[in-house]
VOGU-229539 format. One record per residue (C-alpha): residue in one letter; chain; x, y, z. Coordinates in steps of 0.02 Angstrom, whole numbers. Example, Ala and Ser with C-alpha at 12.3 -4.5 7.8 and 13.67 -1.06 7.14 Angstrom:
<pts>
+---+---+--------+--------+--------+
: r : c :      u :      v :      w :
+---+---+--------+--------+--------+
: a : A :    615 :   -225 :    390 :
: s : A :    684 :    -53 :    357 :
+---+---+--------+--------+--------+
</pts>
This chain:
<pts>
+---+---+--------+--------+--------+
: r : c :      u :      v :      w :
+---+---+--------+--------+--------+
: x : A :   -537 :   -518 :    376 :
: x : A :   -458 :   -428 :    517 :
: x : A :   -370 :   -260 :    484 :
: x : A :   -214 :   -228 :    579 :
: x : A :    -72 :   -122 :    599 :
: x : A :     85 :   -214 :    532 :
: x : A :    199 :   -303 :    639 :
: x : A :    377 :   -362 :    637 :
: x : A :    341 :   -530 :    596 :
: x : A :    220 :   -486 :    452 :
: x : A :    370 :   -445 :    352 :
: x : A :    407 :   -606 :    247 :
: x : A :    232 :   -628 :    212 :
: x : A :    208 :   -438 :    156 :
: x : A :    333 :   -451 :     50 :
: x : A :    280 :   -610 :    -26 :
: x : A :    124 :   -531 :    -70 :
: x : A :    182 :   -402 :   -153 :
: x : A :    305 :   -496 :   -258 :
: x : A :    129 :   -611 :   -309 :
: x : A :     72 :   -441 :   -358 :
: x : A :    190 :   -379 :   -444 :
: x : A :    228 :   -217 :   -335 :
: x : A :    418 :   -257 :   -325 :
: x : A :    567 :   -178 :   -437 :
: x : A :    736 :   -203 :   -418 :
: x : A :    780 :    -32 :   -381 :
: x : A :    659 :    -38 :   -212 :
: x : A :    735 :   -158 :    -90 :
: x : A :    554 :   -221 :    -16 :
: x : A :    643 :   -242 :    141 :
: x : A :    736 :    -76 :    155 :
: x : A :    548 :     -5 :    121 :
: x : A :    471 :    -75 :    266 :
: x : A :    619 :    -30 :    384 :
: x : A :    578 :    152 :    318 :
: x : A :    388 :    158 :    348 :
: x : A :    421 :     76 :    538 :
: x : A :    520 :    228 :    557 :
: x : A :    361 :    358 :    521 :
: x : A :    201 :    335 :    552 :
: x : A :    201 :    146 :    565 :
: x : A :     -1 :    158 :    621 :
: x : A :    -29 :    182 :    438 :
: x : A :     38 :     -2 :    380 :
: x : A :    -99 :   -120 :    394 :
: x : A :   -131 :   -284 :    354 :
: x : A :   -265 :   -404 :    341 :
: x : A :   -281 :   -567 :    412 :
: x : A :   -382 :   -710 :    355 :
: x : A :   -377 :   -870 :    418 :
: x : A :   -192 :   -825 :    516 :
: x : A :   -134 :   -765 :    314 :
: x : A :    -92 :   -598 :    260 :
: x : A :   -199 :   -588 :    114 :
: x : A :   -194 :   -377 :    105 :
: x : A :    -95 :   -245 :    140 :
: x : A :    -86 :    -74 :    121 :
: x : A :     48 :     75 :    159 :
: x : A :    -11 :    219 :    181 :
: x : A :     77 :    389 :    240 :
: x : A :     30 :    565 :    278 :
: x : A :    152 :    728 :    313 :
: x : A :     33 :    856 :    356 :
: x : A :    -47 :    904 :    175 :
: x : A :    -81 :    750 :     64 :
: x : A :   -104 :    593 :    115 :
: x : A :    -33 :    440 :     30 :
: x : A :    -60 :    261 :    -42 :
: x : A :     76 :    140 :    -62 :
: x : A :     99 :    -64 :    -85 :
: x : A :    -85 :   -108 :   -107 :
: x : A :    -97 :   -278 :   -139 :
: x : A :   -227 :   -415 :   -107 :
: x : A :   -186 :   -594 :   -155 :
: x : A :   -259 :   -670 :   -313 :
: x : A :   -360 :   -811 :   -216 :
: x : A :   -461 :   -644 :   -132 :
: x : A :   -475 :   -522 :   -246 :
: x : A :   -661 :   -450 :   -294 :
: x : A :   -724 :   -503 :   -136 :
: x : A :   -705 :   -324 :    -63 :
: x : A :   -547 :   -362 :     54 :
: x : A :   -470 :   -228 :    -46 :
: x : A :   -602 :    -91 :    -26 :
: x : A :   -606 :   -131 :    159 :
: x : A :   -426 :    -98 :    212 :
: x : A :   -409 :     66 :     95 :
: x : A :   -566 :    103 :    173 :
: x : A :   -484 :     81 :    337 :
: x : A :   -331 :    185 :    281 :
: x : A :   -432 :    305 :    222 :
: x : A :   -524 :    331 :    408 :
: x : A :   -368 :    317 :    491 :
: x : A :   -296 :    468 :    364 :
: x : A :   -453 :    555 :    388 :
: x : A :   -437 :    535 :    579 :
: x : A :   -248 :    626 :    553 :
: x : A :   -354 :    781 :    474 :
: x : A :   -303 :    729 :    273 :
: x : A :   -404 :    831 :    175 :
: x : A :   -356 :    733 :     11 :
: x : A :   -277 :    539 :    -21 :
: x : A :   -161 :    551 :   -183 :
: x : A :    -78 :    388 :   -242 :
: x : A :     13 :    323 :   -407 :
: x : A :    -13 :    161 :   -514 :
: x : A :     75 :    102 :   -656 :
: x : A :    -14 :    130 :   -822 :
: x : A :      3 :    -49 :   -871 :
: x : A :    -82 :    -94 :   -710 :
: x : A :   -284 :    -80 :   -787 :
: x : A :   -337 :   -193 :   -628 :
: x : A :   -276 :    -70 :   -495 :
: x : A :   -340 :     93 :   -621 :
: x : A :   -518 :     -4 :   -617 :
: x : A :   -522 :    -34 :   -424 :
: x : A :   -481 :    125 :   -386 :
: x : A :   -592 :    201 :   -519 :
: x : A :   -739 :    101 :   -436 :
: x : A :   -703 :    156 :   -258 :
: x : A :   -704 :    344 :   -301 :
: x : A :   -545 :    412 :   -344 :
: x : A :   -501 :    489 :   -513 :
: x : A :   -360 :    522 :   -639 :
: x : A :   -280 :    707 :   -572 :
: x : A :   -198 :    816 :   -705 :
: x : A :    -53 :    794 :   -637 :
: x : A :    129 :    724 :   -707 :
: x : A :    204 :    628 :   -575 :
: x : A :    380 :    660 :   -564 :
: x : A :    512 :    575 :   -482 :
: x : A :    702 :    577 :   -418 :
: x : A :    807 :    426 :   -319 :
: x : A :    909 :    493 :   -159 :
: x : A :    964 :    301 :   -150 :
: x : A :    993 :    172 :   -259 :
: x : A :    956 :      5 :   -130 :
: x : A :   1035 :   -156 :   -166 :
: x : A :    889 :   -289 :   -134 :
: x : A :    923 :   -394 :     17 :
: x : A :    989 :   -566 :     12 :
+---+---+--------+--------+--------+
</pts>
């Protein structure tokens, strides 16, 4: 697999991914997301090609104190053959790189699969509530 920063064109097959992986919701316009990301820090959206196919991605951000996980997703027909440790492992150097002393990143509770990965590649449950609040409500794009 090659690891690459995202491109333009990547977009339909990014977001195809994630909707195979269940990362969408209707109140986060997948489209409206990337737009957002290309605006800060795109070097920190990364896919990874196999065979000329986006079979990972990851989003990842950083704003000067914690650094940040979004939109992992591997396709089914990949998984557990360590695609997914590679480009968080990439992420992670390229986070590292920006001085991040710490990676934080959510996952639904229902999601035991993610939870598990993550468990295995070293990061832990924080005592933390995660808390949110929507500045926009997006409209999903036709």
């Amino acid at each position: 697999m090659i690891i690459r920063q995202f491109q333009p064109q990547d977009e339909d097959a990014v977001v195809y991914l994630w909707k195979l992986c269940g990362l969408t919701r209707p109140s986060n316009d997948p489209h409206k997301d990337i737009r957002r990301k290309l605006r800060v820090r795109p070097d920190l959206f990364l896919v990874g090609v196999l065979d000329g196919q986006i079979v990972a991605c990851v989003m990842a951000g950083y704003e000067g104190h914690r650094g940040w996980l979004h939109y992992w997703a591997v396709h089914a027909s990949h998984q557990r053959e360590g695609l997914g440790r590679r480009i968080v492992t990439e992420a992670e150097d390229r986070l590292r790189a920006s001085g991040c002393p710490k990676v934080n990143l959510q996952v639904r509770t229902s999601n035991r699969a993610a939870i598990s990965f993550y468990e295995r590649i070293g990061y832990s449950i924080d005592d933390v509530v995660s808390m949110g609040k929507r500045l926009q409500t997006d409209q999903p794009s036709t």
